[in-house]
N, C-alpha and C positions, 0 to 999 in steps of 0.2 A: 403657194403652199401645195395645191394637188400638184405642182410638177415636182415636188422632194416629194412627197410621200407616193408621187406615181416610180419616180429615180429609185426609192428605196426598196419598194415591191421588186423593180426590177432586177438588181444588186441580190435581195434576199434568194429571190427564183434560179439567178445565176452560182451564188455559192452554193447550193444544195445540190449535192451528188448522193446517186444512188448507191448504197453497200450491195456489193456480191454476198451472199449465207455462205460460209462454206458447203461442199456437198461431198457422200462419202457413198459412193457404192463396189460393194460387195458383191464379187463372183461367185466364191470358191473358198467353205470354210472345211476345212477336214482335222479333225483332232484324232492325235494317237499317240499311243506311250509308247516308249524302251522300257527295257528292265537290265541293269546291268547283273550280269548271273554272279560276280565271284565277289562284289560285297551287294548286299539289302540294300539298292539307292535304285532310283530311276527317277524318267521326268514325265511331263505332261508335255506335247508340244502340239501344235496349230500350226497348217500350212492353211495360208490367207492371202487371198487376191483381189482384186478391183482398184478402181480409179479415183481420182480426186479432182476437183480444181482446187484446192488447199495446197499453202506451200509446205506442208510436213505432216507427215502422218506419223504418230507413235501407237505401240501394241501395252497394255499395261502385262507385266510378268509381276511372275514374286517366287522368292524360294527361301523356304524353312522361315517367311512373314515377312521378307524385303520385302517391299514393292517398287515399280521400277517403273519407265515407262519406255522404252526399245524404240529408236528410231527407226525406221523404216524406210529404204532408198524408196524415190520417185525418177521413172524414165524421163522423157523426155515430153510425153504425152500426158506427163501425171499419171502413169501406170504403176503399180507394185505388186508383185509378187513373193511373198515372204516364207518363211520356216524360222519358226521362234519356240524357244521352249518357254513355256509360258509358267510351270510351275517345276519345281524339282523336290526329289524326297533324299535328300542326303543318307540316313541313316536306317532309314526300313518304309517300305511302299503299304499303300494299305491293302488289310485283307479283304475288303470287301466291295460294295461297289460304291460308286463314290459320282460328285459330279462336281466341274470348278465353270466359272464365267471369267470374261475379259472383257477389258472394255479397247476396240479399236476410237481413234481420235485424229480426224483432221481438222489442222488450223490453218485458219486465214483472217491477217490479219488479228483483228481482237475477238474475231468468233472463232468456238469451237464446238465442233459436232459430235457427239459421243454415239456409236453405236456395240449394244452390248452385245456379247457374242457366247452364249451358253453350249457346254461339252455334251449334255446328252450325258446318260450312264454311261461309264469308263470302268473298269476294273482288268487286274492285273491279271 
């Protein structure tokens, strides 16, 4: 009897494996607008940098309340370097000042890691 339930301890200790978390670090966030001058539209965009061990990072966008989630290439090293327009104003920009968030997202596996990514006042 103690040598099955000594077998079974040992069997249990062997099938358990460790999960890696994903992890998601951030360089380099800089937001800025265009403004297209010959009709009232422009956009919101983020240039965004850092590394993963995740096997995919997405940026969330949205324009005029899509939302989306933008993949994002990863090198070789799990590096990314992106320019994403994160929001667009099809039909007139606001007059005032204004401020939008994102959420960047690397997955691995069945984790994901959310880090949210706030503009700071913006105006046109």
């Amino acid at each position: 009897m103690k040598k099955i339930i000594f077998l079974l301890l040992i069997i249990g200790f062997a099938s358990c494996s460790k999960r890696e978390d994903a992890t998601l670090n951030i360089t380099n966030s800089q937001w800025y607008l265009t403004r297209n001058t010959l009709v009232p539209a422009g956009t919101v965009n983020l240039k965004v940098a850092g590394s993963t061990n995740g096997n995919k990072v997405t940026v969330r966008t949205n324009g005029d309340g899509l939302i989306f989630d933008e993949n994002v290439d990863l090198d070789s090293k799990k590096n990314f370097n992106a320019d994403i327009v994160i929001c667009f104003f099809a039909t007139s920009v606001p007059s005032g000042e204004f401020e939008l968030s994102t959420k960047v997202m690397a997955y691995k596996g069945s984790d994901t890691l959310v880090v949210t990514l706030n503009s700071g006042k913006l105006k046109y």
